[in-house]
N, C-alpha and C positions, 0 to 999 in steps of 0.2 A: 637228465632233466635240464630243461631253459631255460634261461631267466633272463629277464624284460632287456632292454640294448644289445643282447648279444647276437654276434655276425653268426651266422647259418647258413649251409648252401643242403641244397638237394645229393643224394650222396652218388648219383647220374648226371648232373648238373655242375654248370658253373658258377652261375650268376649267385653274388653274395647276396642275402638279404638281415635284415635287423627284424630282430623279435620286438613285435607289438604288443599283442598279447596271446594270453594260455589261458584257454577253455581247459579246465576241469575233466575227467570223466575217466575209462575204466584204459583209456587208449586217451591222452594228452592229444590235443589239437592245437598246433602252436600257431598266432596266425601272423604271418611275415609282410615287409614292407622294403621296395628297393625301386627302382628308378630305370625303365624300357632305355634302348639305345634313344629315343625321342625325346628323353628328359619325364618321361608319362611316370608317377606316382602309380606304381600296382600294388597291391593288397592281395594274400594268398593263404590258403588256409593247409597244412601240412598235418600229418603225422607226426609226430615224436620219432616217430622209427623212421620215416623219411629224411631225416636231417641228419647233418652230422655240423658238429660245432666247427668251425673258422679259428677260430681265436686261440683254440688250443692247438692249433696244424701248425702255428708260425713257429719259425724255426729261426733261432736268434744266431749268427755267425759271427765270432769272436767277442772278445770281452773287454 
């Protein structure tokens, strides 16, 4: 499950995107927000099973 700021990419994909919002329903439709090579604002509507979380992939080297 998503929750609202969190980075997400497409699990085929690279481009990062930030959770906007989550529509409700029997299948999560999460709907994403990131920034074209143009600087262009796009808006995108996903699956739940489509994404995979960013945030938890980072990988912290030394301490």
């Amino acid at each position: 499950m998503f929750k609202l700021g969190q980075n997400v990419q497409q699990e085929s994909g690279d481009q990062i995107m930030e959770v906007i919002d989550l529509e409700p329903g029997v299948i999560k439709n999460v709907i994403t927000e990131w920034k074209d090579e143009l600087g262009n604002t796009m808006i995108g509507k996903f699956s739940e099973l489509q994404l995979t979380d960013v945030d938890s992939e980072k990988i912290t080297i030394g301490s």
